[in-house]
MARBA-3410 file (N, C-alpha, C, O; in Angstrom, 1 decimal):
79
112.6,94.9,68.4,111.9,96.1,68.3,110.5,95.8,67.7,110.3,95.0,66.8 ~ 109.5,96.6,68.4,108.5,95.8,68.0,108.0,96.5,66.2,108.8,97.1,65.4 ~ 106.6,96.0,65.9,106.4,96.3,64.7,106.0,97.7,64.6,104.8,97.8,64.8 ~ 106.5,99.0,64.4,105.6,100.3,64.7,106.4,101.3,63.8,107.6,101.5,63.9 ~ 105.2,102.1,62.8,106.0,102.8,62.3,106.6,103.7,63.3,106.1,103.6,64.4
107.9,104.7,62.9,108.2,105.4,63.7,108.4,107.3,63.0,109.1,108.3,63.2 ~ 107.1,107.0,62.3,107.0,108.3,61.9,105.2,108.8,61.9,104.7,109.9,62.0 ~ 104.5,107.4,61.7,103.2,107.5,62.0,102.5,107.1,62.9,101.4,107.6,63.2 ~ 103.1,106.1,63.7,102.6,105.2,65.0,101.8,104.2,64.1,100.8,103.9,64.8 ~ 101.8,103.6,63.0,101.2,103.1,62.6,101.3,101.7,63.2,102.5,101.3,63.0
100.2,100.6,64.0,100.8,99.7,64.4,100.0,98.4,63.9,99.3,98.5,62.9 ~ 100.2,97.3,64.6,99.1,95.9,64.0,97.7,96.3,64.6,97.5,97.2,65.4 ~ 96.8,95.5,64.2,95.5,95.7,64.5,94.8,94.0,64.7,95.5,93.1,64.3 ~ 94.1,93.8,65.1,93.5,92.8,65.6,91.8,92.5,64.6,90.9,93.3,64.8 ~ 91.8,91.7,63.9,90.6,91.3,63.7,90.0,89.7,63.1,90.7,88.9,63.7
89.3,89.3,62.4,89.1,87.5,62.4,89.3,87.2,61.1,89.6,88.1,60.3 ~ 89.2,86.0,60.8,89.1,85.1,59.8,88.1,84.7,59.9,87.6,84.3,61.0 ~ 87.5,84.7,58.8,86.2,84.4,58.0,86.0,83.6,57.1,86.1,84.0,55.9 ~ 85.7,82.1,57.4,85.6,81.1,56.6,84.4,81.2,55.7,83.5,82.0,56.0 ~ 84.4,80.4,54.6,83.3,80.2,53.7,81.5,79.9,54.6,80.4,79.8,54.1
82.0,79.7,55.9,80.8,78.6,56.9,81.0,79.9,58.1,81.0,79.6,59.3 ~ 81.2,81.0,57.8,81.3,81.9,58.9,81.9,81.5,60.0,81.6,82.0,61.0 ~ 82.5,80.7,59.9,83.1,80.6,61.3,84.7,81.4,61.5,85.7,81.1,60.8 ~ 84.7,82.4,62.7,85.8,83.0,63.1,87.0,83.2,63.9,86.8,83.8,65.0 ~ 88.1,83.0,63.7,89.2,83.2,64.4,90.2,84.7,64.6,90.3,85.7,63.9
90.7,84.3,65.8,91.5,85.8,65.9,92.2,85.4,64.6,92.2,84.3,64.1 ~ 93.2,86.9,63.9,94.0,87.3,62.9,94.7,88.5,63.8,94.4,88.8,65.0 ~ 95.6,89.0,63.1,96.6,90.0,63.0,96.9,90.6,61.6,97.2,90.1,60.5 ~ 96.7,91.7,61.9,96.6,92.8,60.3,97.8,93.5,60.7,97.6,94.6,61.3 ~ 99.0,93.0,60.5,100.5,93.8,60.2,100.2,95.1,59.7,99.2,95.4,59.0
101.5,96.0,60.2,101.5,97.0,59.3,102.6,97.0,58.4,103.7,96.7,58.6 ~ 102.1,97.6,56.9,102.9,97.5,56.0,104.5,98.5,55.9,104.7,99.6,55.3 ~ 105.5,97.7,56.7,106.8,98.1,57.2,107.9,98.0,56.4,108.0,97.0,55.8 ~ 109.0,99.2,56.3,110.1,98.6,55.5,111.1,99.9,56.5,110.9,100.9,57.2 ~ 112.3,99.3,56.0,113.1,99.9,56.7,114.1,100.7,55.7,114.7,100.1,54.8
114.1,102.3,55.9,115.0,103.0,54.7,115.5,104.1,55.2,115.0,104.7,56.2 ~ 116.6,104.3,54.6,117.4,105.6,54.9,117.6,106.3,54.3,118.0,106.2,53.1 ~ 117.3,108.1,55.4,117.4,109.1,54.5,118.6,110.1,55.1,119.2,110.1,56.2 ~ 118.7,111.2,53.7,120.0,112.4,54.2,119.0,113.2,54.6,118.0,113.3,53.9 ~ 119.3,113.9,55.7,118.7,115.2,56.2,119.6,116.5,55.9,120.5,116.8,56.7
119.4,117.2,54.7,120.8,117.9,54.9,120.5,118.9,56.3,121.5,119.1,56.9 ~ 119.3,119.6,56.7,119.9,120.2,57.6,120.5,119.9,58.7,120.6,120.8,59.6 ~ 120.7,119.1,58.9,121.4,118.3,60.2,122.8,117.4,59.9,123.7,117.0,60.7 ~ 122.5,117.0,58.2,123.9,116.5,57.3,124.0,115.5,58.1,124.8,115.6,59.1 ~ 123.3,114.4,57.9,123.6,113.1,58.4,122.6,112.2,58.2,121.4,112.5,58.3
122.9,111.3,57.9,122.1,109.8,57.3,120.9,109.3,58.7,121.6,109.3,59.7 ~ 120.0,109.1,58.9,119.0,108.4,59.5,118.2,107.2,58.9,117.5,107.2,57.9 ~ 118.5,106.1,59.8,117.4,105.0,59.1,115.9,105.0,59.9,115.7,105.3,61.1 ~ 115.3,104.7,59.1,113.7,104.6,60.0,112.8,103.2,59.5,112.9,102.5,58.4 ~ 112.2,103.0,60.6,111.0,101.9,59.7,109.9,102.5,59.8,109.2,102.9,60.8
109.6,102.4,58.5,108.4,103.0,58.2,107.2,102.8,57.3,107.4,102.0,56.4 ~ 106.3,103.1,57.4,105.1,102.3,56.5,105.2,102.6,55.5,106.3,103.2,55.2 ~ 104.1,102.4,54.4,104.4,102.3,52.8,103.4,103.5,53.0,102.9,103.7,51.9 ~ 103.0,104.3,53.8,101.8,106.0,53.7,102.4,106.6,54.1,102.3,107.8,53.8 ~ 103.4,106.2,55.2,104.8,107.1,55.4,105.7,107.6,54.4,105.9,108.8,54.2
106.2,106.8,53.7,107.1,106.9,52.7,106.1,107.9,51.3,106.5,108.8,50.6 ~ 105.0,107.5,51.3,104.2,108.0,50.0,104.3,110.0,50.7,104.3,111.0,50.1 ~ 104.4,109.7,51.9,104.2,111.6,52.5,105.2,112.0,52.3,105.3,113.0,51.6 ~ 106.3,111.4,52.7,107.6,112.0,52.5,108.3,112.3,50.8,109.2,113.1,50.5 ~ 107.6,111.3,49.8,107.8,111.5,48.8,106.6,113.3,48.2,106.7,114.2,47.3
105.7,113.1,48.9,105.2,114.7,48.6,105.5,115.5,49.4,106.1,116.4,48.9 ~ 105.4,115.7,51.0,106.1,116.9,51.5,107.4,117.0,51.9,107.7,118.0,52.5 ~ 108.3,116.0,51.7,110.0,116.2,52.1,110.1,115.1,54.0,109.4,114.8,55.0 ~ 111.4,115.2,53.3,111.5,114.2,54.7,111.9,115.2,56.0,111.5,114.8,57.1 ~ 112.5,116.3,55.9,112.3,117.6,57.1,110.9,118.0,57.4,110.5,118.1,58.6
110.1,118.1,56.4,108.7,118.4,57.4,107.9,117.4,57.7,106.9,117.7,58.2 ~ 108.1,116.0,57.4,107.3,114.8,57.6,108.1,114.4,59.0,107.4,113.8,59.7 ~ 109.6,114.7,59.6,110.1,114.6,60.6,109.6,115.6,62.0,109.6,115.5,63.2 ~ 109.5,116.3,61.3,108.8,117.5,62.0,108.2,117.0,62.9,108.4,116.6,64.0 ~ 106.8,116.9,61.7,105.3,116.9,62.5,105.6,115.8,63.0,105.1,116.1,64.1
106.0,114.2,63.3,106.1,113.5,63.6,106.8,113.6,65.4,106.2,113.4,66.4 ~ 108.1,114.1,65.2,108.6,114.6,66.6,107.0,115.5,67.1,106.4,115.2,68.1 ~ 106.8,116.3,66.5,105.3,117.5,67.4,104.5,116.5,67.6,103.7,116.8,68.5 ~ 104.2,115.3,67.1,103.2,114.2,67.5,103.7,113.3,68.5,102.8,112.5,68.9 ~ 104.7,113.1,69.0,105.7,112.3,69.8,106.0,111.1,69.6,106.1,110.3,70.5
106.3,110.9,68.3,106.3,109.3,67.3,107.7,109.4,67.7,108.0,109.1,68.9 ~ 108.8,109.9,66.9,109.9,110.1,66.7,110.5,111.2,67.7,110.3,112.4,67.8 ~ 111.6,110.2,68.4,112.3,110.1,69.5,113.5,110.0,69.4,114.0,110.0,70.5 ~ 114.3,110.1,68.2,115.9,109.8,67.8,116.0,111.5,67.5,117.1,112.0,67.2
END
């Protein structure tokens, strides 16, 4: 499965390494991913998701039913 949240689309990004002599190579800027599970009670049932660490910070302020929401109305989340 690849790397991607699945509540933000948050995905890797592409940019260089930058030596002390300026000289540059490709890099990969991961996204910061963890994998956790939540109870939904309106639906009363456990879901795991991988999700970023600004994912997890929203859901800890607006609840994990309306962070699911908007997510499905964005077309991230597909389960």
């Amino acid at each position: 499965m690849s790397r991607v949240c699945e509540l933000t689309g948050k995905k890797a990004m592409v940019g260089n390494n930058v030596s002390h002599a300026l000289n540059r190579t490709k890099r990969k800027f991961d996204a910061n991913l963890m994998t956790k599970r939540f109870y939904i009670p309106e639906e009363d049932k456990w879901i795991t998701l991988k999700i970023s660490a600004s994912a997890l910070k929203n859901i800890n302020k607006k609840g994990i039913s309306s962070v699911i929401k908007d997510a499905r109305a964005n077309g991230f989340l597909t389960k």
